[in-house]
Structures are given as structure tokens and as C-alpha cells.
TORKOL-4160 file (C-alpha; in steps of 0.2 Angstrom, whole numbers, padded with zeros to 4 digits, m for minus):
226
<pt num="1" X="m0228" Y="0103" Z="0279"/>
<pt num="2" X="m0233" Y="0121" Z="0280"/>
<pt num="3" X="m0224" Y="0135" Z="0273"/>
<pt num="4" X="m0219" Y="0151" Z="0279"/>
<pt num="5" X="m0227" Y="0165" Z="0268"/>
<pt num="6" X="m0212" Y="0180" Z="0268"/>
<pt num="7" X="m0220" Y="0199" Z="0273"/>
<pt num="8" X="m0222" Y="0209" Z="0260"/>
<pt num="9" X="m0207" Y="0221" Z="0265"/>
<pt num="10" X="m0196" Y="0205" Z="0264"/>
<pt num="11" X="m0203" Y="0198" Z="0245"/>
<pt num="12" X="m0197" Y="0217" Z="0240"/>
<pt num="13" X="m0182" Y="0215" Z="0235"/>
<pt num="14" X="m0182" Y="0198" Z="0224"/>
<pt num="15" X="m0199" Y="0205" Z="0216"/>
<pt num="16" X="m0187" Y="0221" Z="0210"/>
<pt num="17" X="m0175" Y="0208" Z="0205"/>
<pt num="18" X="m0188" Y="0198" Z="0197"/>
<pt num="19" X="m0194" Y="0214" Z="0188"/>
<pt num="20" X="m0176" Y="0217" Z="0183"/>
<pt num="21" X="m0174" Y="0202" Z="0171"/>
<pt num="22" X="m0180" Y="0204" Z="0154"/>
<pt num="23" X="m0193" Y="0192" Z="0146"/>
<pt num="24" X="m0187" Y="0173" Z="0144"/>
<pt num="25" X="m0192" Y="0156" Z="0145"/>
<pt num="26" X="m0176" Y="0150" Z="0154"/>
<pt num="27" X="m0162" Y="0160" Z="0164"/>
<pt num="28" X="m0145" Y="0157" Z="0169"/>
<pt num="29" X="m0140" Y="0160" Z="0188"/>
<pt num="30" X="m0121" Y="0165" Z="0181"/>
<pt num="31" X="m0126" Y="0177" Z="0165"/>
<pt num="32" X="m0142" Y="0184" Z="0170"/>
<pt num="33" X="m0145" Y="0184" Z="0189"/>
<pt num="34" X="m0128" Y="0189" Z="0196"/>
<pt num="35" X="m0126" Y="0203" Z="0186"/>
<pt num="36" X="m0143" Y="0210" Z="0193"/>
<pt num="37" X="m0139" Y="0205" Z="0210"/>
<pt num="38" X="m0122" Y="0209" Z="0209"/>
<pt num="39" X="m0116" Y="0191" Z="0216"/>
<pt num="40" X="m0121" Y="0173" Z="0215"/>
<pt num="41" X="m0124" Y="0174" Z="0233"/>
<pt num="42" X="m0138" Y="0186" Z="0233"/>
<pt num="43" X="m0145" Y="0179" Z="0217"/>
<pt num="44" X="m0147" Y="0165" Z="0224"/>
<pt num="45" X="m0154" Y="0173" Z="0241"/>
<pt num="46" X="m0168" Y="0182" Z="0230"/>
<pt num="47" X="m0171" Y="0166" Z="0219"/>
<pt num="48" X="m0174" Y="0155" Z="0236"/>
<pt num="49" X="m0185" Y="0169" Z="0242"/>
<pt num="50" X="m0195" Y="0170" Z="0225"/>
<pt num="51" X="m0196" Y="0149" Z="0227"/>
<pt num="52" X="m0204" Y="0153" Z="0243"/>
<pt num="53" X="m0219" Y="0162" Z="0236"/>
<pt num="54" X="m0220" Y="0148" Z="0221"/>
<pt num="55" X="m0214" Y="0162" Z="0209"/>
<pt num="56" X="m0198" Y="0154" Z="0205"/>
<pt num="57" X="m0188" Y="0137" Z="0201"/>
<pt num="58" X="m0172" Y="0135" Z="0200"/>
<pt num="59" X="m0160" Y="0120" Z="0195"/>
<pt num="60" X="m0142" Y="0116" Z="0191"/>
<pt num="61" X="m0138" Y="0134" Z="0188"/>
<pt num="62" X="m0155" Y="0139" Z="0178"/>
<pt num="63" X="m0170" Y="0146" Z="0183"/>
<pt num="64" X="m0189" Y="0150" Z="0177"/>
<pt num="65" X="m0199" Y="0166" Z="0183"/>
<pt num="66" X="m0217" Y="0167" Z="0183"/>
<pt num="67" X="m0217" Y="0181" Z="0175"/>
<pt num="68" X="m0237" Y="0186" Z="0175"/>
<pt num="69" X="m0237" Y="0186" Z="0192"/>
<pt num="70" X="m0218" Y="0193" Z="0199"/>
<pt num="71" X="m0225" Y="0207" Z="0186"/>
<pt num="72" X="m0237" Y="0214" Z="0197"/>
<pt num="73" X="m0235" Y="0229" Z="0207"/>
<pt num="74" X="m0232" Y="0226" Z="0224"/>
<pt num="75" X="m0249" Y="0229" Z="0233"/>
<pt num="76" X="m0256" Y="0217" Z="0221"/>
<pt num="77" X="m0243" Y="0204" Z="0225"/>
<pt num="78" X="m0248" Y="0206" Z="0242"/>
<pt num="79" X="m0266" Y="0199" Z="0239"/>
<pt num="80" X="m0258" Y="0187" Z="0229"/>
<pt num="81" X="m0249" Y="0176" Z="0243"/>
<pt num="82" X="m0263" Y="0166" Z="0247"/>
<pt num="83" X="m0265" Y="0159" Z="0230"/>
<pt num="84" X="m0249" Y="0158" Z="0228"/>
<pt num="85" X="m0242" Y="0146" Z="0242"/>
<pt num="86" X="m0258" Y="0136" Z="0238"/>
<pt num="87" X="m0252" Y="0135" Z="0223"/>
<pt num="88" X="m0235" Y="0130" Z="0225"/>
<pt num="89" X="m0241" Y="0116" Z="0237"/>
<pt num="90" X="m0251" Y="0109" Z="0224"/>
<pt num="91" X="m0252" Y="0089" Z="0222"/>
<pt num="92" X="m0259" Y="0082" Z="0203"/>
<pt num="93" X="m0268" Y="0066" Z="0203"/>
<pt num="94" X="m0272" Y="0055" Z="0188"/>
<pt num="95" X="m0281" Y="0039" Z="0182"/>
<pt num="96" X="m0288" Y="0038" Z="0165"/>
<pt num="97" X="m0279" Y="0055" Z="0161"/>
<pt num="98" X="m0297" Y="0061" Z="0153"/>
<pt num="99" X="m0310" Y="0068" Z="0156"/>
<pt num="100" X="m0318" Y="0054" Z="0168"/>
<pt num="101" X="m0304" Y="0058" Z="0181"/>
<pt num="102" X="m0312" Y="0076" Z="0183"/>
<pt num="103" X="m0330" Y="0070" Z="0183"/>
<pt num="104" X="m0324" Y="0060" Z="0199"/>
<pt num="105" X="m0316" Y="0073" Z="0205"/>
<pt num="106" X="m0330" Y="0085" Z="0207"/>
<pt num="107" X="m0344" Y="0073" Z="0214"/>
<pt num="108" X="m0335" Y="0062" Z="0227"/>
<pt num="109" X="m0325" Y="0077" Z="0233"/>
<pt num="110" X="m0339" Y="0085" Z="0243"/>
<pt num="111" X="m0336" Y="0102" Z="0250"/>
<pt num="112" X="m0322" Y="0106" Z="0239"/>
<pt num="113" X="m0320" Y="0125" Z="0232"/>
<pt num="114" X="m0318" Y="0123" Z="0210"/>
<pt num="115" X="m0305" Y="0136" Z="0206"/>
<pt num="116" X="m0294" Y="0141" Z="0190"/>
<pt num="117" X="m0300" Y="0134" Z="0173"/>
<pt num="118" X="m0316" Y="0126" Z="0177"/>
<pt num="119" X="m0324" Y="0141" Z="0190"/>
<pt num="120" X="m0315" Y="0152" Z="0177"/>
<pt num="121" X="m0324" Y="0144" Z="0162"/>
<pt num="122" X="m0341" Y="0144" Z="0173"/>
<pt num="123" X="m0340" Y="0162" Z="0176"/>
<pt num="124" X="m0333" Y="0169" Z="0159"/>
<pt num="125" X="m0335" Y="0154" Z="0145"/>
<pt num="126" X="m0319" Y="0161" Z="0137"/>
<pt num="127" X="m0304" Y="0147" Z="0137"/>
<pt num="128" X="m0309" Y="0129" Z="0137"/>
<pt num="129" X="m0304" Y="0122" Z="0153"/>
<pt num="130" X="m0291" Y="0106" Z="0156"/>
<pt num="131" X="m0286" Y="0104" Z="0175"/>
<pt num="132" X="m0299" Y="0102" Z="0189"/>
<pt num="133" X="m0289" Y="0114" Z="0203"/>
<pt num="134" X="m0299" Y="0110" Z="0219"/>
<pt num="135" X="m0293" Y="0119" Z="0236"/>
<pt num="136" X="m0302" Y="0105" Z="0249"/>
<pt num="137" X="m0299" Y="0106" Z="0267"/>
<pt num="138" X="m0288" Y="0091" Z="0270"/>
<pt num="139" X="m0274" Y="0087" Z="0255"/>
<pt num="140" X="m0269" Y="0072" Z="0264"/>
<pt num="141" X="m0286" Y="0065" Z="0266"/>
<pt num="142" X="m0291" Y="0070" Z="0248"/>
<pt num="143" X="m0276" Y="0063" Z="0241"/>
<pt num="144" X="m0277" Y="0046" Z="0250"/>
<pt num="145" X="m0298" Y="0045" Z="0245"/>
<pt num="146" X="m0290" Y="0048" Z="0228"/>
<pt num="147" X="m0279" Y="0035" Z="0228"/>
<pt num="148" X="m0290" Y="0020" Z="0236"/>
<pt num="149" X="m0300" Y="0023" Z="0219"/>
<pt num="150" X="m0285" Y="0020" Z="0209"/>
<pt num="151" X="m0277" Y="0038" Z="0206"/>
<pt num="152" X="m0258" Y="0039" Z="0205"/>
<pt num="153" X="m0249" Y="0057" Z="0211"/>
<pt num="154" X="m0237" Y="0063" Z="0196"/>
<pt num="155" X="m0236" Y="0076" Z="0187"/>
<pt num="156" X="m0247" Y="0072" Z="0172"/>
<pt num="157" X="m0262" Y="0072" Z="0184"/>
<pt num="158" X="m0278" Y="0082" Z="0179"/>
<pt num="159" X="m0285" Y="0083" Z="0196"/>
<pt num="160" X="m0276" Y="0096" Z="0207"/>
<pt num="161" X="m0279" Y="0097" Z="0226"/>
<pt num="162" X="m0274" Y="0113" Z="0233"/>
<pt num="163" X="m0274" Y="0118" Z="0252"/>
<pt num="164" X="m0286" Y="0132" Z="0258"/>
<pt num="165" X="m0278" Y="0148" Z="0261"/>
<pt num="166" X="m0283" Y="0164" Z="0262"/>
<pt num="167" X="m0303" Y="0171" Z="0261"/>
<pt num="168" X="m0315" Y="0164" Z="0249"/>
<pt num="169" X="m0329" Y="0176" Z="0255"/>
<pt num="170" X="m0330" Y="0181" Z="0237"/>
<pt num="171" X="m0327" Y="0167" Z="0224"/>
<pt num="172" X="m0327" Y="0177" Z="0209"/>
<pt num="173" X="m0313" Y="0190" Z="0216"/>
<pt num="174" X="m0303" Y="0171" Z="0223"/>
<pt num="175" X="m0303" Y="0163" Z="0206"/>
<pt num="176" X="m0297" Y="0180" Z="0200"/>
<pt num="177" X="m0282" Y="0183" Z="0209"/>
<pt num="178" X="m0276" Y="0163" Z="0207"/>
<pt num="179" X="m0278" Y="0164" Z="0190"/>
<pt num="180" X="m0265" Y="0180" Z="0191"/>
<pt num="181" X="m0256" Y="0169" Z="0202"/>
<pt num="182" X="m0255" Y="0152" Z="0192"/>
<pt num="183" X="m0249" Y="0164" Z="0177"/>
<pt num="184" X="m0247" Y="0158" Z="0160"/>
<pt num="185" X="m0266" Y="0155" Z="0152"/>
<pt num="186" X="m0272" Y="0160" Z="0166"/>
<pt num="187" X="m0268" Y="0178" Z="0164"/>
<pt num="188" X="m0279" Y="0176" Z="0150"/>
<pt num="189" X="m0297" Y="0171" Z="0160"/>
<pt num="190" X="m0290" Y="0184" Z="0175"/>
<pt num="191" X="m0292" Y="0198" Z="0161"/>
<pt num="192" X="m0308" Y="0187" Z="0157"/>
<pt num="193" X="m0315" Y="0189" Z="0173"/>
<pt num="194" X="m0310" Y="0206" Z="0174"/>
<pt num="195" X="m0320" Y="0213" Z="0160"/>
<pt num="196" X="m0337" Y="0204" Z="0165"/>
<pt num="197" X="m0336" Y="0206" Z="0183"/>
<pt num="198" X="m0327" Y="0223" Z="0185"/>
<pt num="199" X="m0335" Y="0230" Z="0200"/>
<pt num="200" X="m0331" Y="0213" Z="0211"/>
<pt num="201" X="m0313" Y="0216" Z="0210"/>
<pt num="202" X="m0306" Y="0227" Z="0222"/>
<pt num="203" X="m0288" Y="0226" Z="0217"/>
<pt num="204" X="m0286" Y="0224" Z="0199"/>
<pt num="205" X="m0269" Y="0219" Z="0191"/>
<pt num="206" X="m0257" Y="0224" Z="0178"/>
<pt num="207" X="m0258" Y="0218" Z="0162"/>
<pt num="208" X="m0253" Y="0220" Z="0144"/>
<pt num="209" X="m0262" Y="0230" Z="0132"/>
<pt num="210" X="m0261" Y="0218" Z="0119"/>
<pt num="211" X="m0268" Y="0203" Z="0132"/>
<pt num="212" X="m0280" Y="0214" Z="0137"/>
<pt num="213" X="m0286" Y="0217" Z="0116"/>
<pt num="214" X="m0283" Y="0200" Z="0113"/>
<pt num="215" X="m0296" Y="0193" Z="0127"/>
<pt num="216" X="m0310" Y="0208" Z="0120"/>
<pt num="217" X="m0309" Y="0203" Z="0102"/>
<pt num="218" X="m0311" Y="0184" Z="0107"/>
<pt num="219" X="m0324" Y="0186" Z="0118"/>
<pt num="220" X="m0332" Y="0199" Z="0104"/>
<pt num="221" X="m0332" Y="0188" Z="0091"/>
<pt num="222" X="m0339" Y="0173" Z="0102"/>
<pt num="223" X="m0353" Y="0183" Z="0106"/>
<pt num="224" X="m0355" Y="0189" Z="0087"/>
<pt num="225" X="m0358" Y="0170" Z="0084"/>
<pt num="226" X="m0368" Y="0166" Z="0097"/>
């Protein structure tokens, strides 16, 4: 099923509620939400619309933020919808739950565009990568030639089929802004990418000096030891 992607002017508000809560793993709709919304109501009106762009989940009165991403400034979130409603559409497939899964993966699924760790790791060698993210044209298709061989859906699933949305005229500036998207490690090849391919990035995001420092003394000292 498709999903409707908000206008900017109506993600406004729950990205300034989002930006609002302070840094935490798990929040509570009651103690931290409301008193930033200013009822339960509209809490949980911006934490529906936050779901909506796959920057929020909520459950049984608790909830997580993406934070990486519900961070960014506005216009950057803006270039971020493609990635991610791709993102939050995402279906994980698995058979051996090693390295062999992803090997299929990438030579029976012809015409499908690598993103997130493995392009990531192609284009910088920074982070080692772990799930193959492919955006393909046809989930359902993929998904069903995935499970005739075997594959079950779940969540433990290192193959990750994504629909296409969006422009992939420039890959590198794509596997940029989904790895902002995705969040979490990811923020860390973004950053990556950033520093090696600067000048194909025509809308940079916002990140923490002390990622940032962290990224250039890693890739530094790789290169010291290569």
C-alpha cells in the first residue's frame, strides 16, 4: 500500500516537537510528550504524523524518535522524504542469516539499486557493512522470487527490499541522504560520504562536531595504516 508523504508545511510542527524532546532511547507519551504538546491529544497527533515519515514509533504509551534524522533542519528534511517513506516501507528477508543470503541477493536481483551500508562501504570503505538495502522496482515481485528460493520475511532478515522513490540521478548524493535517513550507524557513513565526495552534495546535513571528529580520526588512521 502506498503512503501518503505529508507537505513539508504539515511535518512542521511534529519535526518542532520532535526537536523539543531531549536525547533518550525510549520516551513516554504521558511524562514527556504531553507536556511538550500540551495535551495527549496533540502528542499523539504529532507522534502519528512523525510515524508517517518513518521517524517515529510508538506503542502502549511509549515511543522512539529517530533522532539523527527528526534533527535536521527543515529544508533538509525536505530532501529527506523519499528515503524516508522508502524506508519505512522496508521488508527484511533471510535464509542462512549470513553472508550467503546477500551474495544472492545482489546477483539474482538484476536491476536493483545497492544503497546504505554496502554502496556506503563501496564509496567510502569506512564502517563494514551488514544488511544488503536494495530499492528494486517491484517489492512484491522481489519478495515472492525471494521466497520461492527459500527466504522467510522477519525481522532478522539481512536482505532489505525497499521501493523506489524519489531521483537516483546521482547515486552518491542518494546513498547520502538515506543513510541521514536510516539514522543511527548510518549517520556515521553520511558524514563519510560527506568528507570524500563534498562537492556532490548539494544539501549537506547537520551533524555533531564530535561525529564529525570521530569519522576523520578513523578514516585518518585507516589511511595511516594503509
Amino acid at each position: 500500500m502506498d503512503i501518503q508523504t505529508p507537505s513539508i508545511t504539515e511535518a512542521r510542527d511534529g519535526l518542532a516537537f520532535a526537536q523539543a524532546l531531549p536525547p533518550k532511547i525510549v520516551y513516554s507519551v504521558k511524562n514527556d510528550a504531553v507536556p511538550i504538546a500540551g495535551s495527549e491529544q496533540t502528542a499523539y497527533r504529532r507522534l502519528r504524523l512523525l510515524r508517517s515519515l518513518g521517524l517515529a514509533s510508538f506503542r502502549n504509551g511509549l515511543f522512539n524518535i529517530n533522532r539523527e534524522a527528526a534533527m535536521q533542519p527543515l529544508f533538509v528534511v525536505a530532501k529527506l522524504f523519499p528515503s524516508l517513506i522508502s524506508l519505512r516501507q522496508a521488508r527484511r528477508f533471510g535464509k542462512f542469516y549470513n553472508d550467503s543470503d546477500i551474495r544472492y541477493a545482489r546477483n539474482s536481483m538484476r536491476g536493483a539499486i545497492v544503497t546504505l551500508d554496502f554502496d556506503a562501504w563501496d564509496l567510502t570503505g569506512f564502517q563494514t557493512p551488514s544488511d544488503l538495502y536494495l530499492y528494486v522496482d517491484d517489492v512484491a515481485k522481489s519478495a515472492k522470487l525471494l521466497r520461492d528460493r527459500g527466504f522467510s520475511e522477519g525481522r532478522k532478515g539481512r536482505v532489505v527490499l525497499l521501493p523506489k522513490r524519489g531521483d537516483f540521478t546521482d547515486k552518491v548524493n542518494r546513498t547520502y541522504l538515506d543513510c541521514i535517513a536510516r539514522g543511527g550507524r548510518s549517520i556515521y557513513d553520511a558524514i563519510a560520504i560527506e568528507l570524500l565526495y563534498h562537492d556532490r552534495i548539494p544539501v549537506k546535513g547537520n551533524f555533531p562536531v564530535e561525529y564529525i571528529l570521530k569519522v576523520q580520526q578513523e578514516m585518518d588512521q585507516s589511511r595511516f595504516k594503509d
